[in-house]
C-alpha positions in Angstrom: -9.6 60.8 -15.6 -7.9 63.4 -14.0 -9.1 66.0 -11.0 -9.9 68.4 -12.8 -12.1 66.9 -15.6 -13.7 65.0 -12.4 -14.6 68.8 -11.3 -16.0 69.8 -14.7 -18.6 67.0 -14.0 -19.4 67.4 -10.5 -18.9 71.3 -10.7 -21.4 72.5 -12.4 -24.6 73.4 -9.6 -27.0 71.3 -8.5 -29.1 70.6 -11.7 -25.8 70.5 -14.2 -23.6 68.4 -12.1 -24.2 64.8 -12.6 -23.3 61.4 -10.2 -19.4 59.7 -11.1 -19.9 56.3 -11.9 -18.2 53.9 -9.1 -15.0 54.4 -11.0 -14.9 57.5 -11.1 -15.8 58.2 -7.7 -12.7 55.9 -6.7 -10.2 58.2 -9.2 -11.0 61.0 -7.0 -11.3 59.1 -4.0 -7.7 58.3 -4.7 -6.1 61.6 -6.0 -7.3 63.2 -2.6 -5.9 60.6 -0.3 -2.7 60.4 -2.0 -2.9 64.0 -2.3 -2.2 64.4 -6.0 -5.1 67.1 -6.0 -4.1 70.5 -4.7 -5.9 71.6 -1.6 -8.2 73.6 -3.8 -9.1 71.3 -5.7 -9.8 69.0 -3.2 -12.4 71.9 -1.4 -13.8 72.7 -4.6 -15.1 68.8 -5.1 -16.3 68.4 -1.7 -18.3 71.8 -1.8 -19.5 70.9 -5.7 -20.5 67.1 -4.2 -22.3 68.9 -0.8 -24.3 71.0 -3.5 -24.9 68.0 -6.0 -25.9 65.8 -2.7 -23.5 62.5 -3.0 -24.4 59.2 -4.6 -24.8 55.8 -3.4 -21.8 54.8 -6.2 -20.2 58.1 -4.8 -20.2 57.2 -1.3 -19.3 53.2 -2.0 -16.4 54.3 -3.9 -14.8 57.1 -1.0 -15.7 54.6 2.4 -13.0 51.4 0.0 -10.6 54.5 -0.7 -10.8 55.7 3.2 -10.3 52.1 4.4 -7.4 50.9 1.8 -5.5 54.1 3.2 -6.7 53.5 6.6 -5.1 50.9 9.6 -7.8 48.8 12.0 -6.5 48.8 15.6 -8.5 46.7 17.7 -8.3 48.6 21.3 -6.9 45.8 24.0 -8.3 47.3 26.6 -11.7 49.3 26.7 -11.5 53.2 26.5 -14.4 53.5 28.4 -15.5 50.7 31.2 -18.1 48.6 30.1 -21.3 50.3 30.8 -24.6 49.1 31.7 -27.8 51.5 30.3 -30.8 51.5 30.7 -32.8 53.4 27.0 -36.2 53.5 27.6 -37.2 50.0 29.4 -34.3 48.4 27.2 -31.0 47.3 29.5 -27.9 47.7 27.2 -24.5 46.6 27.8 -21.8 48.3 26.0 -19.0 46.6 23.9 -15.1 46.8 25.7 -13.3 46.2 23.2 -14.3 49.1 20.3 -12.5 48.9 17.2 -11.2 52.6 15.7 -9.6 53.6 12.7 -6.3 56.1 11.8 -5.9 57.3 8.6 -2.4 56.2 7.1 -1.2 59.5 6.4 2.1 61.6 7.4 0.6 65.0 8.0 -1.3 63.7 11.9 
């Protein structure tokens, strides 16, 4: 399946448009992160999938994609010193080490 017979599906308004299946979902999921979709295309899906409202399948499929093209750096040393707060009566103490995530792509 290709972009644009992904947008004929999602594409057509909020009570046309139906869900991708998981598989589908990860087709797209991977011709926008290896940017075989034109930028067009890749605002038309995300505008046609913020008008449809995303599924659960939908959303599974795009968080794998993100994190197979993404790398987990564990921060060494905290960004922020650890912080002790107080929310509501309830005494929290903040993680130092926070991991964060960079997407594996060339255009940062």
């Amino acid at each position: 399946m290709n972009i644009i017979e992904i947008l004929k599906e999602v594409g057509r308004g909020k009570r046309g448009a139906r869900d991708l299946n998981y598989a589908e979902a990860e087709t797209a999921a991977e011709l926008i992160m290896t940017r075989s979709a034109t930028p067009a295309q890749i605002g038309a899906f995300f505008a046609a999938e913020r008008i449809k409202m995303e599924s659960v399948a939908e959303l599974e499929a795009f968080v794998n994609v993100c994190r197979k093209y993404s790398h987990r750096f564990p921060c060494r040393k905290a960004l922020i010193s650890p912080v002790r707060t107080t929310v509501g009566s309830h005494h929290l103490l903040l993680p130092s080490q926070l991991p964060f995530y960079l997407p594996h792509t060339d255009y940062l």
